[in-house]
C-alpha positions in Angstrom: -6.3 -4.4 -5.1 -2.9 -6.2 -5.3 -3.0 -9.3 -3.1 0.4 -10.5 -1.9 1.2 -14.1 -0.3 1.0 -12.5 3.7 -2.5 -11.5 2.7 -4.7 -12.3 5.7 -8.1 -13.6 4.7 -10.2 -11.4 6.7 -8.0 -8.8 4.9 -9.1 -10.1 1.5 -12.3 -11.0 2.4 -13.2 -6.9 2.5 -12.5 -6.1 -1.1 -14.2 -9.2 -2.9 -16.1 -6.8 -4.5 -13.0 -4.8 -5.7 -10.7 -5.6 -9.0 -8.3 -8.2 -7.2 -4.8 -8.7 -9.2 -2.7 -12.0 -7.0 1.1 -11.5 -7.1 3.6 -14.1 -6.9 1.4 -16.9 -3.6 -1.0 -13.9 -3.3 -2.8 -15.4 -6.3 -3.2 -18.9 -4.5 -4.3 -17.0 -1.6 -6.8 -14.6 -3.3 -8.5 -17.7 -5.0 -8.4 -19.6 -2.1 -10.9 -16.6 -0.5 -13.3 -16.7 -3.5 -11.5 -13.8 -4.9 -12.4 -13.8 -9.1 -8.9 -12.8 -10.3 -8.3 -9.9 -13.1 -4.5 -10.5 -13.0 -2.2 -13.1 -12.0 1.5 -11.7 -11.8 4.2 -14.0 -11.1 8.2 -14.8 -11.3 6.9 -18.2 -11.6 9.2 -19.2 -9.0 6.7 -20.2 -5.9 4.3 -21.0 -8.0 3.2 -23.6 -10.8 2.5 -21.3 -14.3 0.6 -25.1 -15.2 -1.2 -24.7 -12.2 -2.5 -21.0 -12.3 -3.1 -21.9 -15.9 -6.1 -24.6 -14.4 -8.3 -21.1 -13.2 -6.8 -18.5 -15.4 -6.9 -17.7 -19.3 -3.5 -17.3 -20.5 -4.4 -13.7 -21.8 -5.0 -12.6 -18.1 -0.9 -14.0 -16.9 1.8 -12.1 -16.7 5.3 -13.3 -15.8 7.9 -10.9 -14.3 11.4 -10.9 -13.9 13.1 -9.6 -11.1 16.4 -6.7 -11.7 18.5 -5.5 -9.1 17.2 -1.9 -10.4 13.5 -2.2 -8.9 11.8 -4.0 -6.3 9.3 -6.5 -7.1 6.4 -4.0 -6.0 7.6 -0.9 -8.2 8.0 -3.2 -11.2 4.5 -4.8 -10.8 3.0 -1.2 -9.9 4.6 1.1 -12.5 3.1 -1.9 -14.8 0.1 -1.5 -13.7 0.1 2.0 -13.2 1.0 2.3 -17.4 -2.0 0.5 -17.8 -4.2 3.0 -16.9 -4.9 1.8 -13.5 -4.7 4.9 -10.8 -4.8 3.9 -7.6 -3.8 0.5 -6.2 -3.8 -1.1 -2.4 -1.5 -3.7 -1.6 -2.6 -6.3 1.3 0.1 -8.4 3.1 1.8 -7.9 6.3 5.0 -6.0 7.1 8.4 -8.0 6.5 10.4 -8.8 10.0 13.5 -7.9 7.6 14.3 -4.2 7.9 15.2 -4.3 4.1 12.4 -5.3 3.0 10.6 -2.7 4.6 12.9 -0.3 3.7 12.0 -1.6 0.3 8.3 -1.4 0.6 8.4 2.5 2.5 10.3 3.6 -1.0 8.2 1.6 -3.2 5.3 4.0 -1.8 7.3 7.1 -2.4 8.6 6.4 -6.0 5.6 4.3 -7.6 4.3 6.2 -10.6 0.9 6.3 -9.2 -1.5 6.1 -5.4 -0.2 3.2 -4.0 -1.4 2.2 0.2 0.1 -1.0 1.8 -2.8 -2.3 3.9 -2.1 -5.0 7.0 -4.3 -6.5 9.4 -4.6 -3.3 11.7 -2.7 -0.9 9.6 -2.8 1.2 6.4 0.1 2.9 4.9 0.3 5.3 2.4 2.7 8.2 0.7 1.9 11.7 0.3 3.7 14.7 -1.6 3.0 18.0 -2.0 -0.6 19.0 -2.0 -3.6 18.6 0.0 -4.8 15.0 0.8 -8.4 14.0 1.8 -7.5 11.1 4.7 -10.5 8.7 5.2 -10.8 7.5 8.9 -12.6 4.3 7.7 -12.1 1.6 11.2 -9.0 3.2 12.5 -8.4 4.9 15.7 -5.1 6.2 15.6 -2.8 7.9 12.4 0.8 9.0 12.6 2.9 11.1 10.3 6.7 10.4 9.5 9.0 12.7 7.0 10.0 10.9 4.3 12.5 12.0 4.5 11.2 15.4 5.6 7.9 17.1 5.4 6.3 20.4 6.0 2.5 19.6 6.7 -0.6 21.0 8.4 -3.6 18.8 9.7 -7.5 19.8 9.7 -10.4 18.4 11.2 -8.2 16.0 14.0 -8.0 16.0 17.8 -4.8 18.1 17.7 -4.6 20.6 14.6 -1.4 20.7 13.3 0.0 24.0 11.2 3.3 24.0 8.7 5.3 21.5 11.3 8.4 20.4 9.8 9.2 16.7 10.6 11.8 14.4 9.8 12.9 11.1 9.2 15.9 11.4 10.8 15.1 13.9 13.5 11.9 13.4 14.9 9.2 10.1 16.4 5.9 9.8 14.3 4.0 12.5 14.9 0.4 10.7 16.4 -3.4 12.2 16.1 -6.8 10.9 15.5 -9.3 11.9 12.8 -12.1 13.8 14.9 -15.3 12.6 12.0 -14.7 10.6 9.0 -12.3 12.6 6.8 -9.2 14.9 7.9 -7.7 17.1 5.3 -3.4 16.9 4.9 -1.3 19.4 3.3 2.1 18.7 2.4 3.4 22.3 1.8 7.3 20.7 1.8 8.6 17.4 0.8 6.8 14.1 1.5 5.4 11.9 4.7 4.2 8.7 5.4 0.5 8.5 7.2 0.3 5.6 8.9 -3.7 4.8 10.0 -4.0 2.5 12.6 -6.3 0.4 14.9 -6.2 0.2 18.5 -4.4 -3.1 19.8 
């Protein structure tokens, strides 16, 4: 679990139990929830190295530099990822700027590995080609959006869906609810976001 610095603490208070790596003010925030930290990655530009050096062995710090080539979140992840870690939720809230969740949608579709961005009352993740086992866990709602396009079918949900071709570009989110705990997703064509989400 990769806690970023718009982490909500109910949000981090959920996987206390989990391996917890803080990125950037995430770590501040994940030790400020009694979080015990694995990781602490940082530019070391919001925050103290002297200071995160007071709860953390030097061993267990990594400093990052940011390139124009990657995002901040594919760097850390594909890091990560090459250290034999194999599936990774991020928690934070989604950016206001459009760019930056531009950034984030692509950093789900090119990361090396699983990778779900988890809000408050949302959970997104990307899928490829296959078949998917979706968890309903607390959420009422899930939505589907070609990334850029997607052929996909949809069992065990209030409106079964068969080889549907959506797109980015052409069509809205395609909206349906998980009839028990798990729904089964094939992506038979290209790739889609699934959005889970809690009523309002």
């Amino acid at each position: 679990v990769l806690v970023t610095s718009t982490a909500s603490d109910n949000l981090i208070s959920r996987y206390l139990e989990n391996e917890i790596i803080g990125l950037d003010g995430g770590i501040d925030i994940a030790r400020q929830n009694g979080a015990k930290l694995s990781l602490a990655i940082s530019t070391f530009e919001n925050i103290s190295l002297q200071y995160v050096l007071t709860f953390m062995r030097k061993d267990k710090i990594i400093r990052y530099k940011n390139n124009e080539e990657e995002t901040p979140y594919l760097k850390v992840l594909n890091y990560l990822f090459s250290q034999g870690i194999e599936d990774i939720i991020i928690l934070g809230e989604f950016d206001q700027n459009i760019e930056k969740v531009h950034d984030l949608l692509l950093t789900l579709k090119n990361a090396k590995g699983n990778v779900s961005f988890q809000s408050q009352n949302s959970m997104v993740t990307y899928y490829s080609k296959g078949s998917h086992i979706i968890m309903k866990q607390d959420y009422s709602r899930l939505y589907l959006i070609g990334f850029p396009q997607a052929v996909v079918s949809m069992e065990h949900v209030v409106k079964p869906v068969k080889n549907v071709k959506i797109d980015f570009a052409v069509n809205k989110s395609m909206e349906n609810t998980i009839l028990e705990r798990v729904s089964v997703l094939k992506v038979s064509e290209g790739g889609v976001l699934l959005v889970l989400s809690k009523d309002d």
